[in-house]
TORMAR-901995 format. One record per residue (C-alpha): chain; z, x, y; residue in three letters. Coordinates in steps of 0.02 Angstrom, whole numbers, m for minus. Layout:
<nodes>
NODE  chaine      up    east   north  residu
NODE       A       Z       X       Y     ALA
...
</nodes>
This chain:
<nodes>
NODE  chaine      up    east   north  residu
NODE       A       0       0       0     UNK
NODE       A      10     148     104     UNK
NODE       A    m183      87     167     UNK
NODE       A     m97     m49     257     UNK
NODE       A    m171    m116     426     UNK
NODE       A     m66     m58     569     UNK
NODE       A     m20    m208     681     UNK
NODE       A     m42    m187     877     UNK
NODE       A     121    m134     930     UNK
NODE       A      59    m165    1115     UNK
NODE       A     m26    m329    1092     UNK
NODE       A     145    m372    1005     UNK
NODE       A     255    m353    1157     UNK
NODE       A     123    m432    1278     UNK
NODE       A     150    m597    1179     UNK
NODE       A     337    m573    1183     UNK
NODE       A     341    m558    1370     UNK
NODE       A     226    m680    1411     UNK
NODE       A     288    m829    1314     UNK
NODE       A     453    m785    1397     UNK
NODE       A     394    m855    1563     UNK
NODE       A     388   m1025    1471     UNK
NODE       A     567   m1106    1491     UNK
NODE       A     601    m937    1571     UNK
NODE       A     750    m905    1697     UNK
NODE       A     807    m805    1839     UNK
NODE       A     910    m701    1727     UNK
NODE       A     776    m650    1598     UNK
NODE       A     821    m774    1469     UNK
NODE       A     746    m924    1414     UNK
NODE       A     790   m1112    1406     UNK
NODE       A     678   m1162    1288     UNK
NODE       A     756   m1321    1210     UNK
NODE       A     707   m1433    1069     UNK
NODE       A     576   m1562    1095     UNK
NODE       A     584   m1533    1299     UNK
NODE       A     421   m1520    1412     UNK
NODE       A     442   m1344    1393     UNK
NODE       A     439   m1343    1202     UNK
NODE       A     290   m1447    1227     UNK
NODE       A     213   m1297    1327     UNK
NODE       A     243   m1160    1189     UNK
NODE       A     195   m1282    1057     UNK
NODE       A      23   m1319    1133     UNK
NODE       A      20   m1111    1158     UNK
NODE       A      54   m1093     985     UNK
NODE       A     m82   m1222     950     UNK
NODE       A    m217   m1132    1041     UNK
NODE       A    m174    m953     940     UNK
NODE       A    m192   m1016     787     UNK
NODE       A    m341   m1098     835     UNK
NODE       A    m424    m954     894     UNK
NODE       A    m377    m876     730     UNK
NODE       A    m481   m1009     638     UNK
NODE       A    m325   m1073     561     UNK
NODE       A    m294   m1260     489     UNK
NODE       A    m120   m1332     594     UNK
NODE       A     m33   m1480     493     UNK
NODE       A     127   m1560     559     UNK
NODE       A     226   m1652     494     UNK
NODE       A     357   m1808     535     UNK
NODE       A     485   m1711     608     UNK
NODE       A     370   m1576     692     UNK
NODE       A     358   m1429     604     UNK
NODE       A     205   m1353     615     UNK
NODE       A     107   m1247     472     UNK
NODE       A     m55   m1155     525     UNK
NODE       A    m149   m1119     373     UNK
NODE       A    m265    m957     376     UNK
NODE       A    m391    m904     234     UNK
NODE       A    m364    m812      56     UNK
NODE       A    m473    m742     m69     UNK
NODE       A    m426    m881    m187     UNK
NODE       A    m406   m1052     m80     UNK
NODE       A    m335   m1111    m232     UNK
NODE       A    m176   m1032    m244     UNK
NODE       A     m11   m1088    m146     UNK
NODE       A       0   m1002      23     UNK
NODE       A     136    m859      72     UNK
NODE       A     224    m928     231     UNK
NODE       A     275    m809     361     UNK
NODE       A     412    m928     494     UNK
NODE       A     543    m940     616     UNK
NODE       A     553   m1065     780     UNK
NODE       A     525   m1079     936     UNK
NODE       A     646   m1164    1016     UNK
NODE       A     790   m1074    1110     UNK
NODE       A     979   m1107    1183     UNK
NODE       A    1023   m1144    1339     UNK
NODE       A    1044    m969    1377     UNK
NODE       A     920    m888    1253     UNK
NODE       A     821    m733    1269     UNK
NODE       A     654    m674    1229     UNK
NODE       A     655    m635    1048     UNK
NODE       A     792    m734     938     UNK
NODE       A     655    m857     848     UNK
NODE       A     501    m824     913     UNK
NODE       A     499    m637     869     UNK
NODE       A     460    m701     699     UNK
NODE       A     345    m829     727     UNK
NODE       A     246    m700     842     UNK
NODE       A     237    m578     737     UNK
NODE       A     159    m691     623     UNK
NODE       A      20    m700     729     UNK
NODE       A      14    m527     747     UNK
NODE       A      24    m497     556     UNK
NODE       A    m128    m636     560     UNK
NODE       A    m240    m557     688     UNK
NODE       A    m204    m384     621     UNK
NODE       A    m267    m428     430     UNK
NODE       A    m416    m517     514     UNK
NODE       A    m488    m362     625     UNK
NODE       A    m454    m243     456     UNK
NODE       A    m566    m355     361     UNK
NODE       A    m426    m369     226     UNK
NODE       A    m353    m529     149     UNK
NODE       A    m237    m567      47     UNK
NODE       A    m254    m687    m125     UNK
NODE       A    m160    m809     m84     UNK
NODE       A    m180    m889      86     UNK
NODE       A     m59    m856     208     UNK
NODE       A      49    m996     314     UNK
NODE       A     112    m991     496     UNK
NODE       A     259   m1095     508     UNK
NODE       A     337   m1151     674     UNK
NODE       A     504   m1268     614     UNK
NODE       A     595   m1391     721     UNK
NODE       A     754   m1381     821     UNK
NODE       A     826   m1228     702     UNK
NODE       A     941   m1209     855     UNK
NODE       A    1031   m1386     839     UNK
NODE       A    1076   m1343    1036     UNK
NODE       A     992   m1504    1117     UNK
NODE       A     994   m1614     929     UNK
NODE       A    1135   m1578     789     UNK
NODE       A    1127   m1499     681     UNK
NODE       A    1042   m1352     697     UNK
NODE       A     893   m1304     548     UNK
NODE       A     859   m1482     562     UNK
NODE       A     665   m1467     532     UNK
NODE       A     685   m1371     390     UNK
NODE       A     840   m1461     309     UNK
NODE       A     713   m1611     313     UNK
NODE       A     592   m1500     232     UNK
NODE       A     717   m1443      97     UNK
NODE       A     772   m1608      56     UNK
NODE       A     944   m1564     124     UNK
NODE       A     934   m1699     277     UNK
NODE       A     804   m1863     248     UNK
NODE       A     702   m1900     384     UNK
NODE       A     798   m2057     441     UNK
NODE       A     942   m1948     468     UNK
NODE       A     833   m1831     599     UNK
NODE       A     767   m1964     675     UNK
NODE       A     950   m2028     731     UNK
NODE       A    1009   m1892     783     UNK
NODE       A    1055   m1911     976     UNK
NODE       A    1073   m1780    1148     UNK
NODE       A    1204   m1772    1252     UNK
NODE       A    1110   m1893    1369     UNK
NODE       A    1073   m2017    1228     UNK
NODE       A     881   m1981    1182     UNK
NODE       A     850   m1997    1016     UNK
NODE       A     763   m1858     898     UNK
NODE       A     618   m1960     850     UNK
NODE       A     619   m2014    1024     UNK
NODE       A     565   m1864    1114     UNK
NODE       A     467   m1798     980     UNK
NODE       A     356   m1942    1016     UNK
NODE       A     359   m1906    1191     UNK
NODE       A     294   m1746    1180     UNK
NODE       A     172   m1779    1065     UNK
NODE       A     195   m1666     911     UNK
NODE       A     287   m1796     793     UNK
NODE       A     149   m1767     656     UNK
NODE       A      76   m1884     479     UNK
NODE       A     120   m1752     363     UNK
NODE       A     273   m1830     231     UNK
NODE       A     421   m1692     240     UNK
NODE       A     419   m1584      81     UNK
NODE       A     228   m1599      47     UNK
NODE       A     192   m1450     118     UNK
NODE       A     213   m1322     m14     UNK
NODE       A     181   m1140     m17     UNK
NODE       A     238    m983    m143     UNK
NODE       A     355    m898     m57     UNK
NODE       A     432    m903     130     UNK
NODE       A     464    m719     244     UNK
NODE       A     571    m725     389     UNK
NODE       A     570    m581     526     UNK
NODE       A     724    m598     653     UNK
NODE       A     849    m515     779     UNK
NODE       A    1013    m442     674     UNK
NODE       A    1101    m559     814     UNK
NODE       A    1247    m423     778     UNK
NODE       A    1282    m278     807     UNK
NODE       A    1273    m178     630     UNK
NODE       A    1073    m113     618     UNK
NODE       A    1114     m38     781     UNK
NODE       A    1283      43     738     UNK
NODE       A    1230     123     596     UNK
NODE       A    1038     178     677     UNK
NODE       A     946      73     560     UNK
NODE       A     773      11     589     UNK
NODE       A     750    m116     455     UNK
NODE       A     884    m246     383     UNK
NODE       A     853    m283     212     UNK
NODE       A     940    m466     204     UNK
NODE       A    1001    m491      45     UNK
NODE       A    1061    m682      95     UNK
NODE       A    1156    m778     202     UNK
NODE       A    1343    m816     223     UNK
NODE       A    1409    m995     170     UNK
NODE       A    1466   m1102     298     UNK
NODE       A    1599   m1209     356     UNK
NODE       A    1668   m1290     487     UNK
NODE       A    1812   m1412     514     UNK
NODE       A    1913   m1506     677     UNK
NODE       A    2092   m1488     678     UNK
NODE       A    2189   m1589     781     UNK
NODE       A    2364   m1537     834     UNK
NODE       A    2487   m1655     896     UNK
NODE       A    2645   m1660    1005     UNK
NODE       A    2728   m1757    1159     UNK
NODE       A    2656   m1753    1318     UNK
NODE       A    2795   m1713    1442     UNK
NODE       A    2843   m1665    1622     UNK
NODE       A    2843   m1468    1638     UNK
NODE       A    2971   m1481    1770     UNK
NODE       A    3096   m1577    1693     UNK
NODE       A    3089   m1545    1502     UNK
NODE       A    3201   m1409    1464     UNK
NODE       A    3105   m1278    1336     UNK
NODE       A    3229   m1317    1204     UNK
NODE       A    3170   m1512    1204     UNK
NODE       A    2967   m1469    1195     UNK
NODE       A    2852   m1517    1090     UNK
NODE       A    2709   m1434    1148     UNK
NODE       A    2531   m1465    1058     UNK
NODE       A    2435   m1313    1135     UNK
NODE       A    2610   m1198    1086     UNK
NODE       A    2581   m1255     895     UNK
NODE       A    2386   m1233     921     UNK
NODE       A    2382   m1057     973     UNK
NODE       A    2491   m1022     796     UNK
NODE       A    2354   m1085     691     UNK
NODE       A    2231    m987     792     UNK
NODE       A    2324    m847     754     UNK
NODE       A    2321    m890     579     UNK
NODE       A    2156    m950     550     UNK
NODE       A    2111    m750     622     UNK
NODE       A    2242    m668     496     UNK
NODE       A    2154    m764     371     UNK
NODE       A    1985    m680     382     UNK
NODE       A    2086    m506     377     UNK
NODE       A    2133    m541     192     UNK
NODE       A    1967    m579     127     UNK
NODE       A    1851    m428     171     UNK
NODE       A    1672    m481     235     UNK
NODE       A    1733    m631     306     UNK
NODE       A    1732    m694     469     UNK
NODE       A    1844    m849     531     UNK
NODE       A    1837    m931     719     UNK
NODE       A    1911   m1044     831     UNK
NODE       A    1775   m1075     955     UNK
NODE       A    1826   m1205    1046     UNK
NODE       A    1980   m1292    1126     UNK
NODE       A    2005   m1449    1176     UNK
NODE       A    2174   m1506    1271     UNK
NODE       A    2265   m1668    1314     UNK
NODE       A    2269   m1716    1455     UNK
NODE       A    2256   m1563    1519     UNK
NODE       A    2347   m1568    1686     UNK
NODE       A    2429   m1414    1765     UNK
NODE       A    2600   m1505    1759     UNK
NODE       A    2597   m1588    1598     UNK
NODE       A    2658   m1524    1436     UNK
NODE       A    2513   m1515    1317     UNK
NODE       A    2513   m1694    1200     UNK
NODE       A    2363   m1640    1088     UNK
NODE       A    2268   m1524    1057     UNK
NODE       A    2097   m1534     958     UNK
NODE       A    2016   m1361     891     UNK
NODE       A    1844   m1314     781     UNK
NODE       A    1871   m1199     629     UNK
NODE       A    1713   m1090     563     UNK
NODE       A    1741    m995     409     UNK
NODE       A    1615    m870     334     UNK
NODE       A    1570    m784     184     UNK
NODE       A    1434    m736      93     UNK
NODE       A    1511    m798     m71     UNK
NODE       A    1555    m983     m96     UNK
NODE       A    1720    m942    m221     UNK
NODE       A    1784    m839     m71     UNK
NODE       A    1775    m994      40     UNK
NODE       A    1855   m1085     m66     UNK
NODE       A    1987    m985     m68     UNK
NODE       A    1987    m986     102     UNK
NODE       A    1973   m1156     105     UNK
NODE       A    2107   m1184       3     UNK
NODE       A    2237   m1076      91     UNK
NODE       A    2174   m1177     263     UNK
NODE       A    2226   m1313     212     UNK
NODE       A    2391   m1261     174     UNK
NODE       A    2414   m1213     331     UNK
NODE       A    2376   m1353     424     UNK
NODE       A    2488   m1465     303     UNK
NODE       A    2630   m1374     313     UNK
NODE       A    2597   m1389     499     UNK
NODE       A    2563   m1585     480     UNK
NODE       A    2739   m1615     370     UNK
NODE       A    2822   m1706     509     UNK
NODE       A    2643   m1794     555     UNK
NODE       A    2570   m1648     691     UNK
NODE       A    2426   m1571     628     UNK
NODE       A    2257   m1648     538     UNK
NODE       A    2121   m1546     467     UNK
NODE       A    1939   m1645     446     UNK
NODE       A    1787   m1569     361     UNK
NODE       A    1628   m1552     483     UNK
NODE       A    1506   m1465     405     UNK
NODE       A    1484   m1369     223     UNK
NODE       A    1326   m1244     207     UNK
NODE       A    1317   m1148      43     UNK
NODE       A    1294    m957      31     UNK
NODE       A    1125    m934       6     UNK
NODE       A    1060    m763    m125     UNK
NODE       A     861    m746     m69     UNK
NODE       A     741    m709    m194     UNK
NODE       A     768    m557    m281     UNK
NODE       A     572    m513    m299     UNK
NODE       A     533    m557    m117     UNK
NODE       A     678    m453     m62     UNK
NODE       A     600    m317    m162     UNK
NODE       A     453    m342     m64     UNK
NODE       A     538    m305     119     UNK
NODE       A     620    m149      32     UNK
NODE       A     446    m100     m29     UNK
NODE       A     361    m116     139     UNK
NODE       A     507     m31     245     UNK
NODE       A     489     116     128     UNK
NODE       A     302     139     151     UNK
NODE       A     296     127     321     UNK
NODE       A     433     272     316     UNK
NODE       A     568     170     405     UNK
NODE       A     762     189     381     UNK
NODE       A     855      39     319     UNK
NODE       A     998     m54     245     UNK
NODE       A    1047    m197     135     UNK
NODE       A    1121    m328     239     UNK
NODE       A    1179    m516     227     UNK
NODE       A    1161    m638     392     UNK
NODE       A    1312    m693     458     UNK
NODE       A    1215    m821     559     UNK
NODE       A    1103    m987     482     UNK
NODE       A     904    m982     491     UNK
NODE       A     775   m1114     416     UNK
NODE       A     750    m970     267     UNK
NODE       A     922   m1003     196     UNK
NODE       A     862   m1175     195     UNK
NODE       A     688   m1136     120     UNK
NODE       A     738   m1053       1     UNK
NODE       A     820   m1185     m98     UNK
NODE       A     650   m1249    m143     UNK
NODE       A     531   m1085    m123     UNK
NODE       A     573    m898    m135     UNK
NODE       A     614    m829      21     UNK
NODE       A     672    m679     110     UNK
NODE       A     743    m584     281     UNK
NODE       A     690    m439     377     UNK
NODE       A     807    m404     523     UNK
NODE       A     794    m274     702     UNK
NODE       A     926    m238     781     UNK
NODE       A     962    m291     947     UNK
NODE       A    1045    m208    1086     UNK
NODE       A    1231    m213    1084     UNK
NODE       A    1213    m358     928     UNK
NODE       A    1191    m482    1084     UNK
NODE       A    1106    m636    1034     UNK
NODE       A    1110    m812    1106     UNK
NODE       A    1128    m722    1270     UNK
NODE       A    1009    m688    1424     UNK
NODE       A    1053    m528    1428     UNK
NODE       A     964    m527    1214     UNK
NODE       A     869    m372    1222     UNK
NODE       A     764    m264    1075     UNK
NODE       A     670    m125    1083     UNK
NODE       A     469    m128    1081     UNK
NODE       A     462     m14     919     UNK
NODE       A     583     m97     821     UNK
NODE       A     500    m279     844     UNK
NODE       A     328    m186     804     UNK
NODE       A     417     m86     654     UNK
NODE       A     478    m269     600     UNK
NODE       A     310    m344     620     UNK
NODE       A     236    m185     506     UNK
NODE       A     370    m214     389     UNK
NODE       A     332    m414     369     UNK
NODE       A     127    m367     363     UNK
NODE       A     165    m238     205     UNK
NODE       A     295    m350     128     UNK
NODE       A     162    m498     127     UNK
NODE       A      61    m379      30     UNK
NODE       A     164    m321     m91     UNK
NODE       A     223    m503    m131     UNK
NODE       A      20    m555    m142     UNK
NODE       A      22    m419    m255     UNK
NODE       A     175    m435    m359     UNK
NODE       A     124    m622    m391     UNK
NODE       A     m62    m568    m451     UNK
</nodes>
């Protein structure tokens, strides 16, 4: 494979700074959200590119897009290459759309050479994978997976009321293709780390192995609301006091089970007046690991926890959300490791501690990672930054991966 195409590292970084101007802000980053006019914008740019490429678009009822291109054998189920478009409200340039970009690249490249591959290869643009403007997030490929039914997108709501299947509607992309008819052999995912490892240990290429499980809960923590002036300390029961214990303890948690990560990301206090002892306090939980027994652990010592806090009736822990740990396909992961080698760059095994559409693709296809680092592991940030050579050395990587899989599966 060493007679490779090289893809146009130049050409590359044009695209990612010139789609960044659409949803772009003042700070360099990008507000690119789900289903808006601006996602209409990179959409219809998206449209146009594969277009030019002489590629077949399909989308289907909840968006997604798949641009088909050409294979030796027309026959044979297509090798996707995927990521999204859409953005937070404070994205930058290249969480998403690095991998959907270098897909064109990857595209364009294997077109000039002359060279093509057996099996056709698939440019996938999926729906809301952010979840920041419609919960939750990998929502157009959870309907692709079978994980959410299309009823269930189509009901989902923004924070000013506009339904899903609403605004897809509006901006004109809500497609006739059934969810889940679109098949293909395999799915490749190129992405920002979105943390801070790649760079720390000056590694080009992550070689991602899987993805972490997922889980998140609400706790609510419950006291008396007081005056702060006139209750004595001795007579408190403060809510926010107890809170800030289980905090504390959902962080000492993560400390005994190596590789995982636990959070409290958000607070939420009642009433929350300067001179009012705190009556209640409501919290989010997010536990991480890349194996599900370890969670459950986890899980299990959680909620022991939070009912020894709730003995006298003070503290409730709900489930929100459960998202297996996800192994990718051991042959397509072969594949990255293959085409990192030959183009000579440095890399390491690596699981994602954040959710993309592959973990959901690849309970029904084969599927696989490649990460870059990113500076200071900064993602979901305007200040997201990467380096030119390491999205091109991705791009090269996902080009001779796509190979070797074609390859591998003749």
């Amino acid at each position: 494979m060493s007679d490779s195409p090289k893809i146009n590292v130049e050409r590359l970084w044009k695209l990612l700074m010139d789609t960044a101007s659409i949803g772009g802000n003042r700070k360099g980053g990008i507000n690119r959200l789900a289903l808006t006019d601006d996602d209409r914008r990179i959409r219809d740019w998206f449209t146009e590119r594969c277009n030019e490429l002489g590629c077949i678009l399909t989308i289907d009822q909840v968006g997604n897009m798949f641009a088909l291109g050409a294979g030796a054998d027309p026959l044979a189920e297509p090798i996707a290459i995927g990521s999204h478009l859409d953005t937070q409200p404070t994205g930058g340039k290249f969480d998403g759309i690095l991998g959907v970009l270098a897909g064109l690249e990857v595209l364009r490249t294997l077109k000039e050479a002359g060279r093509s591959t057996r099996h056709p290869l698939m440019l996938v643009n999926w729906t809301n994978e952010e979840g920041a403007r419609f919960a939750p997030p990998m929502l157009g490929s959870g309907v692709h997976a079978g994980i959410f039914d299309r009823q269930f997108a189509d009901a989902r709501t923004s924070a000013d009321g506009t339904r899903f299947v609403d605004a897809l509607a509006a901006i004109g992309y809500c497609g006739t293709a059934k969810p889940g008819t679109i098949r293909f052999a395999a799915m490749f995912e190129l992405h920002i780390e979105q943390g801070p490892v790649l760079e720390a240990r000056q590694k080009t290429i992550g070689v991602v192995r899987g993805v972490q499980g997922m889980r998140w809960y609400d706790a609510t923590v419950v006291g008396q609301e007081a005056h702060s002036g006139s209750t004595p300390m001795d007579y408190r029961k403060d809510a926010l006091v107890q809170a800030s214990h289980l905090v504390l303890k959902v962080r000492d948690l993560a400390a005994r089970y190596p590789q995982s990560v636990a959070t409290v990301g958000s607070l939420s206090v009642m009433p929350n007046s300067r001179n009012v002892i705190p009556g209640s306090v409501r919290l989010s939980i997010d536990l991480r690991h890349a194996s599900d027994a370890q969670l459950d652990a986890m899980e299990g010592e959680l909620t022991g926890i939070v009912s020894e806090m709730s003995a006298d009736g003070k503290a409730n822990l709900v489930p929100v959300w459960k998202n297996p740990a996800i192994d990718f396909d051991a042959k397509c992961v072969e594949a990255v490791r293959r085409g990192a080698e030959t183009a000579g760059y440095s890399m390491l095994d690596i699981y994602s501690g954040a959710g993309h559409d592959a973990a959901n693709v690849a309970r029904v296809a084969p599927t696989a990672m490649i990460f870059v680092p990113c500076l200071n592991g900064l993602s979901h940030n305007e200040a997201e930054s990467a380096t030119k050579e390491d999205c091109a050395a991705g791009a090269q990587t996902l080009l001779n991966a796509v190979i070797e899989y074609d390859a591998m599966l003749a």
